[in-house]
C-alpha positions in Angstrom: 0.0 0.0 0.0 3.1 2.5 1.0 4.8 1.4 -2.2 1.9 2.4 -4.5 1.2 5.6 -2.7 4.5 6.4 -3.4 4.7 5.4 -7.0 1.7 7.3 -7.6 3.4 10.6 -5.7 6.1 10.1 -8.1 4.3 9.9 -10.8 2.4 12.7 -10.5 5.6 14.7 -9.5 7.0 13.8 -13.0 4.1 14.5 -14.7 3.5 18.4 -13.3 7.2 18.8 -13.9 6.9 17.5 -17.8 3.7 20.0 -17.9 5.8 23.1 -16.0 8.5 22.1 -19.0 6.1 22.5 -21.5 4.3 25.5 -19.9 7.6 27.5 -19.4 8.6 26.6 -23.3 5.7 28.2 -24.6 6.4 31.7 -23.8 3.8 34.0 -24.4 4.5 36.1 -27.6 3.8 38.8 -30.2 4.8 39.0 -34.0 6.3 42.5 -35.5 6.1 42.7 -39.3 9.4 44.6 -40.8 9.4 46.7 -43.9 5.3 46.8 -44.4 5.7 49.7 -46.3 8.4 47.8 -48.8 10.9 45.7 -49.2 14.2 47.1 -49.6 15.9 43.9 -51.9 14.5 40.7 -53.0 16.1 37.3 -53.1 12.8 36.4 -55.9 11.2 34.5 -53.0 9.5 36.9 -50.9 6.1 38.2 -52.0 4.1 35.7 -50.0 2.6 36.9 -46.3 4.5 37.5 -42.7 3.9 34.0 -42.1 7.0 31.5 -40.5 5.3 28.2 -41.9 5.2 29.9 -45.5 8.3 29.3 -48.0 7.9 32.6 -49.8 7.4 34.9 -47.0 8.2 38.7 -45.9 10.5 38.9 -42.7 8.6 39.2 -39.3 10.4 39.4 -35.8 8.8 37.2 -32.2 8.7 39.2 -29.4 8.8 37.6 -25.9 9.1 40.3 -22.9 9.9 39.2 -19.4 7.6 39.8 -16.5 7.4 43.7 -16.1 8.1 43.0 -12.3 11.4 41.1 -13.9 12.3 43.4 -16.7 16.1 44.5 -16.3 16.3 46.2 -19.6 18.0 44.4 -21.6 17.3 42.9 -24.7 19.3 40.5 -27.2 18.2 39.9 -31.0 18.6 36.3 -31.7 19.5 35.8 -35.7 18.4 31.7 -35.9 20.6 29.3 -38.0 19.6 27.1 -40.7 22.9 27.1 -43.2 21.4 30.5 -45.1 19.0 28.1 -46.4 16.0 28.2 -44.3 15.2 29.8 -40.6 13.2 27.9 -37.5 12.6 31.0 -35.5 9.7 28.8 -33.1 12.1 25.9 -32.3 15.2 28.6 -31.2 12.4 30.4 -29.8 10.8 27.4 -27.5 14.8 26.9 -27.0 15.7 30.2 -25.5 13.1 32.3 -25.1 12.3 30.9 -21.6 16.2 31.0 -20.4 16.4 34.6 -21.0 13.0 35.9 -19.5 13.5 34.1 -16.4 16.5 36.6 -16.0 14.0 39.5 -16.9 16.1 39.6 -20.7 13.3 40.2 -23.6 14.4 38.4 -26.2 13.1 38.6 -29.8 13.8 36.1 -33.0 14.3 37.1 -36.3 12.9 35.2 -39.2 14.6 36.8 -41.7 14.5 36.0 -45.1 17.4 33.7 -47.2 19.4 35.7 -49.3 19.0 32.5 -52.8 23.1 34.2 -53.6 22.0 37.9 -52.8 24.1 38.7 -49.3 22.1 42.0 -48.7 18.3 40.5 -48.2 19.5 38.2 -44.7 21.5 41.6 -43.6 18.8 44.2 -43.9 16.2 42.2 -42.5 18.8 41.7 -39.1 19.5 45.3 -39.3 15.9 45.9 -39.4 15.3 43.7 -36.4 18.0 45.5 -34.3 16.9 48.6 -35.4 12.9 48.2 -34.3 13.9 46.9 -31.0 15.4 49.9 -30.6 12.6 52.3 -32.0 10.1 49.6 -29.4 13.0 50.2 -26.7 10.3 52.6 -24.4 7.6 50.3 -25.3 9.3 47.4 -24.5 10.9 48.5 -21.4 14.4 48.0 -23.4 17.2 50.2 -22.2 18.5 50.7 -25.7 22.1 50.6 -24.9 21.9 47.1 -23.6 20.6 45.8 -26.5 22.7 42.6 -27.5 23.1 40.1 -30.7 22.8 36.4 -30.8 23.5 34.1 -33.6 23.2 30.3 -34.3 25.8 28.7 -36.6 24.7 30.1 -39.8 23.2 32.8 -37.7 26.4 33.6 -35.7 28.0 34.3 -39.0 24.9 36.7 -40.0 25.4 37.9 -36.4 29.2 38.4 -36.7 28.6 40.2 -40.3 26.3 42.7 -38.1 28.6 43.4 -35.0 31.8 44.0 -37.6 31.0 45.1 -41.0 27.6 47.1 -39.5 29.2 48.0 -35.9 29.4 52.0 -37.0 25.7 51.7 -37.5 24.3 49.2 -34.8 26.0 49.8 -31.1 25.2 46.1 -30.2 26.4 45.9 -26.6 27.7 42.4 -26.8 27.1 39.4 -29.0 26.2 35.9 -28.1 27.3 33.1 -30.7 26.7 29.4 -30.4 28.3 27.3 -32.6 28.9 29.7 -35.0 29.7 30.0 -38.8 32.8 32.5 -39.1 35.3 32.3 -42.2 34.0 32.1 -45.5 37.9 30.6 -46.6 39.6 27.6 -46.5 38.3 24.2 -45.6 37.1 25.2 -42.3 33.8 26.9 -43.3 30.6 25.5 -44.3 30.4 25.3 -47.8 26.6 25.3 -47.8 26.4 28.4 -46.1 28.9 30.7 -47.8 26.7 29.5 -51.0 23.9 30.2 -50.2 25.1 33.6 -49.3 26.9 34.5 -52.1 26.2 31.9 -54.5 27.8 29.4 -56.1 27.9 29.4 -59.0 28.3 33.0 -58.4 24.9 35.0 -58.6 26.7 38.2 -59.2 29.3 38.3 -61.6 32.6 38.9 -61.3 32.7 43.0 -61.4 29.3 43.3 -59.1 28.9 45.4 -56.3 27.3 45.7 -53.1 24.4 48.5 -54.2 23.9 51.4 -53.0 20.7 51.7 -50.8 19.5 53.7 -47.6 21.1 50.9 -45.5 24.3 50.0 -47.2 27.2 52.1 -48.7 28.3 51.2 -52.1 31.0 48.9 -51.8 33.0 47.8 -55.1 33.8 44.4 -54.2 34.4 41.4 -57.1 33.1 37.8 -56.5 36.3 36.6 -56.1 37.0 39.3 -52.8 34.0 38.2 -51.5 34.7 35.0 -49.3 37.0 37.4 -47.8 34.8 40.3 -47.4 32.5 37.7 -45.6 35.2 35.8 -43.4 34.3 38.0 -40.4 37.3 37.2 -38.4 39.0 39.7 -40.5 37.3 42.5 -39.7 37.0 42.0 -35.9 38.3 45.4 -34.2 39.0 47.2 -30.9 35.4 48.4 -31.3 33.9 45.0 -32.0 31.5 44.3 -29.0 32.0 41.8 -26.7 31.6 38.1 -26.8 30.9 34.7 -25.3 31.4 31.7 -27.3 29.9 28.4 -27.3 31.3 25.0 -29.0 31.6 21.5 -29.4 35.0 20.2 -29.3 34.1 17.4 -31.9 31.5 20.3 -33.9 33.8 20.0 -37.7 33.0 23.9 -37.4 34.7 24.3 -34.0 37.8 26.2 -36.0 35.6 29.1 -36.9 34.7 30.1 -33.0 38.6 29.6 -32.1 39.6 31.9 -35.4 37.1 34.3 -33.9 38.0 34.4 -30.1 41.6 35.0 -31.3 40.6 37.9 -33.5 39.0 39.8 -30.7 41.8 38.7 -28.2 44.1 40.6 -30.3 42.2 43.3 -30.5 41.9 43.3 -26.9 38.0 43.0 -26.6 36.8 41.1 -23.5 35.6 37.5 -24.8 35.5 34.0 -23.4 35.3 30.5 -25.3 34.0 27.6 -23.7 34.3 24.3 -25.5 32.2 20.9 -24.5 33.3 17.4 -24.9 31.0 16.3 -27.4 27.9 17.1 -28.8 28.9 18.1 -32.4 26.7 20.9 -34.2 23.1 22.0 -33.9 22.6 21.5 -30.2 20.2 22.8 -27.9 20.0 23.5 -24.3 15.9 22.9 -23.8 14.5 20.9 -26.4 12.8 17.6 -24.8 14.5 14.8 -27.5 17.4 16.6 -28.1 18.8 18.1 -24.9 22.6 18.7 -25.5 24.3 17.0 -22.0 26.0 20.1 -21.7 23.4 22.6 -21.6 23.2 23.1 -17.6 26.8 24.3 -18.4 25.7 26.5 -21.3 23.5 27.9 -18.9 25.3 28.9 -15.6 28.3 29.9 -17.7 26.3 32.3 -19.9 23.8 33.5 -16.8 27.6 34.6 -15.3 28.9 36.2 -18.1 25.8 38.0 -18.6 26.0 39.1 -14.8 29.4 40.2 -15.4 29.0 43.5 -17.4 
């Protein structure tokens, strides 16, 4: 009789916690549409709704606020990965979004469009997404100077593009990139992304340029320049925000965060790497069936960096 009243306790126990799990992953949210009045570029795929389950869709960013009562201020853009071929802004979103609002952090996904070989669609659209959580800031309750960048593999290169190539433009106070896509050279990168970001074969030709728009200068750069326009470790400076960097030692990618870490330790900007056993690429620190081992690690390391500044 005691050992069935106990199984039964137990079972119950583990049933409320799998439905405070579930609960807690599904945030409470709202969707902002960017660029209703027009979109500045096309990669030919985009005239469809502001829809994530639609494959030609206009970009739209998930908003998930804290508690007011919790609300610190700070904010941090998260640019999902996906290999610059596609974006899964609810799974990141049922990944992270409950880490970060526990800590009173709003955090808001991007589901930016794929640039099909045209680097300046993904780029505006995360722009865009910085720049309305700034405009939102008051709104929000977002101290606009604490607004940080997160990126996802193919994301963390998107991200990295941002916080180096943008960083005149965007003041991201610090950047958060997890298993991240970083050189566009030399058998270290991910071929799929890089060509899906500038094509391949190429989609411009050899003598084409960045265009001149509202949100980017003209930049004369040739095809062949641009795997090293877009290797980002090469254009890390002393004004590059800070970092915190998260990697699987056995991830085939794992080069790209160590080429990065070093760029900003020589250009004396405050960054930590922390590399984990195993787990390879694509993991994920609160998803049921595929809970990376490490991700109670993840999590205290990046609550204290986050504390730290």
């Amino acid at each position: 009789m005691i050992k069935n009243s106990i199984y039964i306790i137990v079972s119950w126990v583990i049933l409320f916690s799998f439905i405070f799990t579930e609960l807690k992953a599904q945030q409470p949210y709202f969707d902002v549409k960017l660029w209703e009045n027009g979109l500045p570029n096309s990669n030919g795929n985009d005239s469809g709704g502001y829809d994530l389950q639609e494959k030609s869709y206009k970009p739209i960013i998930r908003v998930f606020l804290p508690h007011k009562q919790k609300a610190t201020g700070r904010a941090i853009v998260c640019y999902p990965g996906g290999g610059y071929a596609q974006t899964q802004p609810e799974h990141y979103a049922n990944d992270w979004a409950p880490f970060y609002t526990e800590q009173g952090i709003a955090f808001i996904v991007l589901h930016y469009r794929v640039p099909r070989g045209n680097p300046e669609v993904p780029i505006a659209d995360a722009l865009e997404a910085y720049n309305q959580t700034k405009l939102h800031a008051g709104e929000w309750r977002i101290n606009p100077s604490d607004i940080g960048i997160q990126g996802l593999s193919a994301g963390g290169h998107l991200a990295t593009t941002v916080t180096t190539h943008f960083q005149d433009s965007v003041k991201a106070a610090f950047q958060i990139l997890i298993y991240p896509v970083i050189t566009f050279k030399g058998p270290d990168t991910h071929s799929g992304s890089r060509n899906n970001l500038i094509g391949h074969p190429p989609v411009l030709s050899e003598n084409a340029s960045i265009s001149d728009t509202k949100i980017f200068k003209k930049k004369n750069i040739a095809y062949s320049n641009l795997k090293e326009y877009y290797s980002n470790e090469k254009h890390v400076s002393k004004t590059t925000p800070r970092a915190f960097i998260a990697v699987s030692d056995d991830d085939r990618l794992a080069i790209n965060s160590i080429l990065y870490y070093t760029a900003l330790h020589r250009n004396q900007v405050p960054a930590v790497l922390h590399t984990y056993p195993s787990g390879g690429h694509g993991w994920h620190i609160n998803v049921q069936n595929n809970k990376f081992i490490y991700s109670h690690l993840v999590e205290q390391e990046l609550t204290a960096w986050l504390a730290s500044f």
